[in-house]
KOLPA-199560 format. One record per residue: residue number from 1; residue in three letters; x, y, z of N, C-alpha, C in turn. Coordinates in nm, 4 decimals, m for minus. Atoms other than C-alpha are relative to their C-alpha. Example, Ala and Ser with C-alpha at 12.3 -4.5 7.8 and 13.67 -1.06 7.14 Angstrom:
2
ATOM 1 ALA 0.0890 m0.1190 0.0000 1.2300 m0.4500 0.7800 0.0900 0.1200 0.0000
ATOM 2 SER m0.0820 m0.1190 m0.0060 1.3670 m0.1060 0.7140 m0.0770 0.1090 0.0730
END
This chain:
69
ATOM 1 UNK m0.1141 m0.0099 0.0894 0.8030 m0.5480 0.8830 m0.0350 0.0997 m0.1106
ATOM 2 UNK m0.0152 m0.0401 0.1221 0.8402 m0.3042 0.6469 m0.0150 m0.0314 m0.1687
ATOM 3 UNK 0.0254 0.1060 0.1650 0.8000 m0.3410 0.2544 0.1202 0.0362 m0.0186
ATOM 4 UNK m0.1801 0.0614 0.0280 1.1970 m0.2957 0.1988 0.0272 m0.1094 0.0607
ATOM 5 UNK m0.0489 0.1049 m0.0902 1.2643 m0.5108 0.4908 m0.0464 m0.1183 m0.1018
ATOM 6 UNK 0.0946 0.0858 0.0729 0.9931 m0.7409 0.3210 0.0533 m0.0323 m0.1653
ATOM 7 UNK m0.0446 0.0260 0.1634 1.1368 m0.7162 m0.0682 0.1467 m0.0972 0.0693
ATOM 8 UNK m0.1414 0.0326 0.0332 1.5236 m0.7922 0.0709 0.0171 m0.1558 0.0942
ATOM 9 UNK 0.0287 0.1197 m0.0402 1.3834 m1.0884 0.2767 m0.0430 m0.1035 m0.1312
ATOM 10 UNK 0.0823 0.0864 0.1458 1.2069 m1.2262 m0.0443 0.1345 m0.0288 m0.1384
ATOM 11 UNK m0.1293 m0.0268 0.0798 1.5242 m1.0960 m0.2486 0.0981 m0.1321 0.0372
ATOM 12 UNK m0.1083 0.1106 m0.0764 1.7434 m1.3365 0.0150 m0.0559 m0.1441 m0.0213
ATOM 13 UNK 0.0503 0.0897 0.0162 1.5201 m1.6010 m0.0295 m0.0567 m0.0954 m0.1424
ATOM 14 UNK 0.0422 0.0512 0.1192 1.4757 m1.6230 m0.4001 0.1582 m0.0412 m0.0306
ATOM 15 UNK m0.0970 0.0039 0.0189 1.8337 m1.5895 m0.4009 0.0771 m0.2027 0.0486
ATOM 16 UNK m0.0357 0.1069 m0.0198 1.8927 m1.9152 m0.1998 m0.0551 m0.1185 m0.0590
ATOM 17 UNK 0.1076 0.1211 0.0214 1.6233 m2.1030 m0.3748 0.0816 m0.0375 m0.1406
ATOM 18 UNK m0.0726 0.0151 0.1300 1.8397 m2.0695 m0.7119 0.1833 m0.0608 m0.0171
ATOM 19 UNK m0.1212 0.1025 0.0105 2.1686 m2.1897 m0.5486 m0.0476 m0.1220 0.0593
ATOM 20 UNK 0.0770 0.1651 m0.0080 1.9478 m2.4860 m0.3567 m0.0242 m0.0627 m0.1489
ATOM 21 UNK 0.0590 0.0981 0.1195 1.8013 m2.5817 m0.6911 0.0570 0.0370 m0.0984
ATOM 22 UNK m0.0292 m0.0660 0.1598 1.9280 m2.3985 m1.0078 0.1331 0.0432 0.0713
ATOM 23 UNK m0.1607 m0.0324 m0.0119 2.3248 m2.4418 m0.9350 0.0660 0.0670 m0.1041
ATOM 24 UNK m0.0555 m0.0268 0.1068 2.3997 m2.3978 m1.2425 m0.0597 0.1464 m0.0750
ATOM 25 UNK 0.0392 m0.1331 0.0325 2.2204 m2.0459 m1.2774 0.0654 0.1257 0.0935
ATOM 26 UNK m0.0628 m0.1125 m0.1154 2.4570 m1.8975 m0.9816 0.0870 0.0861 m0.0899
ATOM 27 UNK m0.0426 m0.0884 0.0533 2.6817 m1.7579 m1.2394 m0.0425 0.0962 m0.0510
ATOM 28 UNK 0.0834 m0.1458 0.0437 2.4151 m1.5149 m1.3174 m0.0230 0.0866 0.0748
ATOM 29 UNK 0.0552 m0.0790 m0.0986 2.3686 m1.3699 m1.0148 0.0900 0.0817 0.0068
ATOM 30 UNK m0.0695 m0.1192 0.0660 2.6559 m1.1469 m1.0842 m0.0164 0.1009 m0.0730
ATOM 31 UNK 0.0338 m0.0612 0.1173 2.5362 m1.0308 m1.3777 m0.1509 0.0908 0.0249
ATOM 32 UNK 0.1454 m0.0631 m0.0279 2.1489 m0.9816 m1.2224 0.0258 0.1157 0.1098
ATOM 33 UNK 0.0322 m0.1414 m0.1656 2.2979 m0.7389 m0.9019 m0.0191 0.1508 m0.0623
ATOM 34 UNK 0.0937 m0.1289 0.0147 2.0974 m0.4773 m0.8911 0.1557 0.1303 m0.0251
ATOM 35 UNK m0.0820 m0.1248 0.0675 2.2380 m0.1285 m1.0081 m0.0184 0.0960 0.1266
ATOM 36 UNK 0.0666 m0.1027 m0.1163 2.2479 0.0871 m0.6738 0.0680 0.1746 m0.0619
ATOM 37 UNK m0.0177 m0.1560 0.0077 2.1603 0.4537 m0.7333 0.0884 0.1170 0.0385
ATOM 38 UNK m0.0721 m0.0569 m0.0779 2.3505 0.7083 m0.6652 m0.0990 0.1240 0.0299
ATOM 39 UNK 0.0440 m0.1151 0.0033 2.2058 1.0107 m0.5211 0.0783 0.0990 0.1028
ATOM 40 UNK m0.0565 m0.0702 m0.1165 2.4225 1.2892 m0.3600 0.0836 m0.0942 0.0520
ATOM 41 UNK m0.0908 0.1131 m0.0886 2.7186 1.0347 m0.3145 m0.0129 m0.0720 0.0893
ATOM 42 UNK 0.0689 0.0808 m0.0759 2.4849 0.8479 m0.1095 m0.0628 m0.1315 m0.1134
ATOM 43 UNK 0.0498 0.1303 0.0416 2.3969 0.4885 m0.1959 m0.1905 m0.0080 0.0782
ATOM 44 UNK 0.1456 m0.0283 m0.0050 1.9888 0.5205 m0.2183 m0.0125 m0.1541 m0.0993
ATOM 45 UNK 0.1346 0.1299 0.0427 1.7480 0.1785 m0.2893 m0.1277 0.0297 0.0019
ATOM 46 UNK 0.1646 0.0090 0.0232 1.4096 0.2336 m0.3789 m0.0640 m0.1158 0.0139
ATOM 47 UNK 0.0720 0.1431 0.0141 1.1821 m0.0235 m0.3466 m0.0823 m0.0469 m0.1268
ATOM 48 UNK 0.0063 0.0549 0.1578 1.1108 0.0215 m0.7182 0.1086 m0.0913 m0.0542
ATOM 49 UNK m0.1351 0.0823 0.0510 1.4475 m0.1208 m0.7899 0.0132 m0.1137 0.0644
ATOM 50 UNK m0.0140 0.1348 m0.0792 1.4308 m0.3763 m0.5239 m0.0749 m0.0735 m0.0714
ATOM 51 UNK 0.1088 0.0824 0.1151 1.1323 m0.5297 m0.7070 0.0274 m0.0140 m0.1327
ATOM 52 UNK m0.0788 0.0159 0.1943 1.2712 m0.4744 m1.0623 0.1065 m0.1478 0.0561
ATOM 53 UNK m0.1177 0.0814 m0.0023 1.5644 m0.7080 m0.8893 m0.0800 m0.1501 0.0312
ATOM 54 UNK 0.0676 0.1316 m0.0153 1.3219 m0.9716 m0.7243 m0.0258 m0.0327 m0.1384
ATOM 55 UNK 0.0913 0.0946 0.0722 1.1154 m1.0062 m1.0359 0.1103 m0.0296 m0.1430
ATOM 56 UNK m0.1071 0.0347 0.0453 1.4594 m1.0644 m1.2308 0.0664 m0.0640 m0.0068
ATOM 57 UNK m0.0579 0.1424 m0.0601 1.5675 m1.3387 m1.0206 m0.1381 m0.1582 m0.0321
ATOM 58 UNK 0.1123 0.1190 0.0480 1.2195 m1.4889 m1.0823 m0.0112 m0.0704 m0.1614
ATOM 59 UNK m0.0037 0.0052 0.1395 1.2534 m1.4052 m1.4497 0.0926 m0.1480 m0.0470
ATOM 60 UNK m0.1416 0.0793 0.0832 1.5868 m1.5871 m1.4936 m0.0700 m0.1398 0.0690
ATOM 61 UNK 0.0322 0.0680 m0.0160 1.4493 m1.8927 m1.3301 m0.1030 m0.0593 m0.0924
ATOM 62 UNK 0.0912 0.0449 0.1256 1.1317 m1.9175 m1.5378 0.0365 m0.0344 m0.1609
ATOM 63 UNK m0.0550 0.0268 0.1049 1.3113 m1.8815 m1.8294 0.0987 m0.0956 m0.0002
ATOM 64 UNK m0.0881 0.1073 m0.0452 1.5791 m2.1441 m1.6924 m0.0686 m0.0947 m0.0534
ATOM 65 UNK 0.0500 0.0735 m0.0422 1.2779 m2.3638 m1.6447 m0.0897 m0.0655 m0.1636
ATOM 66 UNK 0.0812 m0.0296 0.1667 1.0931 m2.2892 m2.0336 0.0649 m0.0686 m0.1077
ATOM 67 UNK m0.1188 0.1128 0.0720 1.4138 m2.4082 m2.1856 0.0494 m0.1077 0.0171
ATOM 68 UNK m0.0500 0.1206 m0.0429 1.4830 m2.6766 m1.9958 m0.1104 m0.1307 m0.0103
ATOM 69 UNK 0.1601 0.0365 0.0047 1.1014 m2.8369 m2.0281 0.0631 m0.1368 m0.0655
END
């Protein structure tokens, strides 16, 4: 597998772990979608940005989790 393949598997999976457990943090996930690039009227993903987005979804959880203690 690839490391995109590999981020948007991890991406899909952090994603479900926050409507399984943290329901009440789904209204953010609107707010967290990633910003896709434009380059040359082409829709371009880096796998810098993919990771900025995972560790964003992790963020908002931890911090969910800090306040809620």
């Amino acid at each position: 597998m690839d490391a995109i393949q590999e981020l948007l598997s991890k991406i899909t999976a952090k994603t479900r772990e926050i409507e399984d457990n943290y329901p009440e943090l789904q209204k953010y996930l609107d707010e967290q979608r990633i910003t896709l690039p434009k380059d040359n009227n082409e829709t371009h993903i880096d796998k810098s940005s993919l990771e900025d987005y995972l560790n964003s979804l992790q963020s908002l959880i931890d911090n969910y989790e800090k306040e809620n203690k």
